[in-house]
N, C-alpha and C positions, 0 to 999 in steps of 0.2 A: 210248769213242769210237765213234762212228756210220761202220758203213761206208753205202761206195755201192749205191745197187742195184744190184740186177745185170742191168738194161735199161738201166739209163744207158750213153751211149758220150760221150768225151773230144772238148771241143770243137775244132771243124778252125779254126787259123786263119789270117784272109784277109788275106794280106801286102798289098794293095791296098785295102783297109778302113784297114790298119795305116798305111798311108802317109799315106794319108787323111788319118786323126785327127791324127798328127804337124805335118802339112802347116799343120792345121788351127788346132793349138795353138801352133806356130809366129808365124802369122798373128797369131791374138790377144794374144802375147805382143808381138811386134813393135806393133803397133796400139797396145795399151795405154802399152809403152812411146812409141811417139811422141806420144799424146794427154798424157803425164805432160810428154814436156818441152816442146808447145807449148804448156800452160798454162803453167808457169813461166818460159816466155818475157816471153809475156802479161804475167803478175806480175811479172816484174822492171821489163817496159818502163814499165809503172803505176808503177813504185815509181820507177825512175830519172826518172820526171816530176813525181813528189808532192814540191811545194814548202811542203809543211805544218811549220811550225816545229819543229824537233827540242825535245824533253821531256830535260831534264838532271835534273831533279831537283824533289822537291817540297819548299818552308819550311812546314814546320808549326807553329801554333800555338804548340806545346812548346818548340819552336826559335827561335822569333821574334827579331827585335831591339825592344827598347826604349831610346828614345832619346830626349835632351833636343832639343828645333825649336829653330829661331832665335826665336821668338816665346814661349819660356820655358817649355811646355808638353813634359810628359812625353808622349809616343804611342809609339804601338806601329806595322811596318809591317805586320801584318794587320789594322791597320784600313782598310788600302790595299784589301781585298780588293772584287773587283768592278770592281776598276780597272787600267789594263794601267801597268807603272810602268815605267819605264829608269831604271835606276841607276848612279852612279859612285862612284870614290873618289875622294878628292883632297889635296894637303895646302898648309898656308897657305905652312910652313915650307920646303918642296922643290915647289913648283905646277910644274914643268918638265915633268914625265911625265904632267900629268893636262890639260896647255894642246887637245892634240887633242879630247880627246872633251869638254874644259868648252866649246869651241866649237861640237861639235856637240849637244852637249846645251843651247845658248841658240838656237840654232837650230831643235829640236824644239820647245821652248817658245813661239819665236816663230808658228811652222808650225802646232801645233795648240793656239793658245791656247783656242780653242773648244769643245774638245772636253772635257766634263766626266767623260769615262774614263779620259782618259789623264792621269797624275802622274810627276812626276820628282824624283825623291829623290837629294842628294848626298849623302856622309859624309867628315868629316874626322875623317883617322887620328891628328893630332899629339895627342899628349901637351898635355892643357890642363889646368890648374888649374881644378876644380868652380867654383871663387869669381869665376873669369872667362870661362868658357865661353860665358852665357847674351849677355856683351856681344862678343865675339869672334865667335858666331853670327850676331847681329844685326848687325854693322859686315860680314861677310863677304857674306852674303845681300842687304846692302843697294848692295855693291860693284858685286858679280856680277848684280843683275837678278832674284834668286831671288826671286819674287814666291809669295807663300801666298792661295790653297788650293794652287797649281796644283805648286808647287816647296818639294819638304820640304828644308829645310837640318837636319844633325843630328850628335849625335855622342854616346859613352858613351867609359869608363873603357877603355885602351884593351885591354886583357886582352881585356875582353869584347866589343869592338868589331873584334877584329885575328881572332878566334877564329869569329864570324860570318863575317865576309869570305872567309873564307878553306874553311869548313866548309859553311856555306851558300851562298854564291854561285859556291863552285867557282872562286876564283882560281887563277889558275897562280901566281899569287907572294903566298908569306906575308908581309904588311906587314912591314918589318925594315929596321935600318938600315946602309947599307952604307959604308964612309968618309966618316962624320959626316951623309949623305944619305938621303929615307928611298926605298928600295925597293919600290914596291907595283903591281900590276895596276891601269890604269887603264882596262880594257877597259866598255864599256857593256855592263851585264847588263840583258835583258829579261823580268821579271816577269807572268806573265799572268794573268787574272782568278781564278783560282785557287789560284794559288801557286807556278806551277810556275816552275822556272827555265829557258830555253827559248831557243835559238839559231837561227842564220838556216841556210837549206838552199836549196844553191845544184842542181838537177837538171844532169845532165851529159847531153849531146844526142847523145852515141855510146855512152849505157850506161851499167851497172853504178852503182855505188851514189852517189845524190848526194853532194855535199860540204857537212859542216856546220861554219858558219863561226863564229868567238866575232866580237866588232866590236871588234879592237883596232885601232885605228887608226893607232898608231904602227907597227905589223908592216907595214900596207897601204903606212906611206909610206917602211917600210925597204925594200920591194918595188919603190916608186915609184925610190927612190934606186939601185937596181940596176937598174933600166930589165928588170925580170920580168914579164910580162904575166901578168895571171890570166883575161882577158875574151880569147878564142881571136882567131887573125888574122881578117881578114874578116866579121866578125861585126858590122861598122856602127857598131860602138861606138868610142868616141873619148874614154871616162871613164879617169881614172887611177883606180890601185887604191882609194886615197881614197876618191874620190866614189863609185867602184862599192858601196865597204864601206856609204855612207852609202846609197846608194837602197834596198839590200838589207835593211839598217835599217830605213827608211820599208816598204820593201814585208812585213817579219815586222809592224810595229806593226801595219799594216791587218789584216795576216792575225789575228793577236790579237783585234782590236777587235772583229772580227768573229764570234768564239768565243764559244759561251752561258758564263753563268755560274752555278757551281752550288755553292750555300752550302751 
């Protein structure tokens, strides 16, 4: 061990230096701390305004569904890809739960017949005999207005078809039957040029985190039936839950439409 010289003298020190420094480091801590939370002010305010479609989930290839069309043709719906799709379920046998959104889904058709991006894909969940499915398609699609290219009518075995629904598109209800009726999510699911599965995002105008909305329509108008507003007082608007569910629909498809795509 090294001693000290023995000219060295122990340093004096200067309690007003000392205070100083404190004073100093104080400041900076203070400072720093307050630059941290008015950036994440910042950042939250950005975030409670970003009406960018919320990302649920990606259908991968591996995953896919393959299904018989009303037009007798086996496809796949990642051939969809490139194209923003809304989907339903629906059934021939129990149609009472799927009558809201098969409305607003002939009503999309109608609205963007033009648009060579956008496709709408139904699936019926009933239990069909192979040997009659292809003529069952075709009498359904031809019912309902389902017009091809623009509107895939389709279905598979239903194992396989109840197991997608429910896996991949993220149902809240596993197709099933409930006192001889069948049970299933009729909500419009929004498919984007990618694959991803992707819901509507409502910004909240006093903060904190938007609200991400699935489009069941039937909730909107169990909402409506309670007389619950979801559109705040004074806010100029005069839509019921319904139609709000449906513009917020029309405003994610744009949003979508307008997303690159990347193969």
């Amino acid at each position: 061990m090294s001693l000290p010289a023995p000219d060295s003298e122990p340093a004096v020190r200067d309690p007003k230096k000392l205070r100083n420094t404190a004073l100093i480091l104080v400041a900076v801590i203070f400072l720093g701390g307050w630059l941290v939370l008015k950036a994440y002010d910042q950042w939250s305010a950005k975030q409670a305004g970003d009406d960018r479609p919320a990302v649920v989930y990606r259908i991968t290839p591996e995953r896919d569904l393959r299904m018989l069309r009303q037009d007798g043709k086996m496809v796949d719906l990642v051939n969809l890809r490139g194209k923003v799709i809304a989907l339903n379920v629906m059934s021939n046998r129990d149609p009472q739960a799927a009558q809201r959104s098969l409305a607003v889904m002939k009503r999309l058709a109608e609205k963007r017949a033009a648009d060579p991006n956008f496709t709408l894909v139904s699936l019926i969940i009933d239990p069909i005999p192979s040997e009659q499915l292809i003529g069952v398609l075709a009498t359904t699609s031809a019912t309902e207005g389902m017009k091809l290219p623009q509107w895939w009518l389709g279905s598979n075995e239903p194992k396989t078809l109840h197991k997608f629904i429910k896996n991949e598109l993220k149902a809240n209800v596993y197709p099933n039957e409930v006192g001889g009726k069948w049970e299933y999510d009729a909500s419009i699911v929004l498919i984007d040029k990618n694959g991803h599965v992707r819901r509507g995002v409502v910004p909240q105008k006093r903060g904190g985190p938007p609200y991400i909305a699935t489009f069941d329509f039937d909730q909107a108008a169990s909402w409506d039936a309670k007389h619950v507003k979801t559109v705040p007082e004074g806010a100029g608007v005069n839509h019921t839950n319904v139609e709000q569910l449906e513009i917020l629909l029309n405003h994610t498809i744009d949003k979508l439409l307008a997303e690159e795509f990347k193969p």
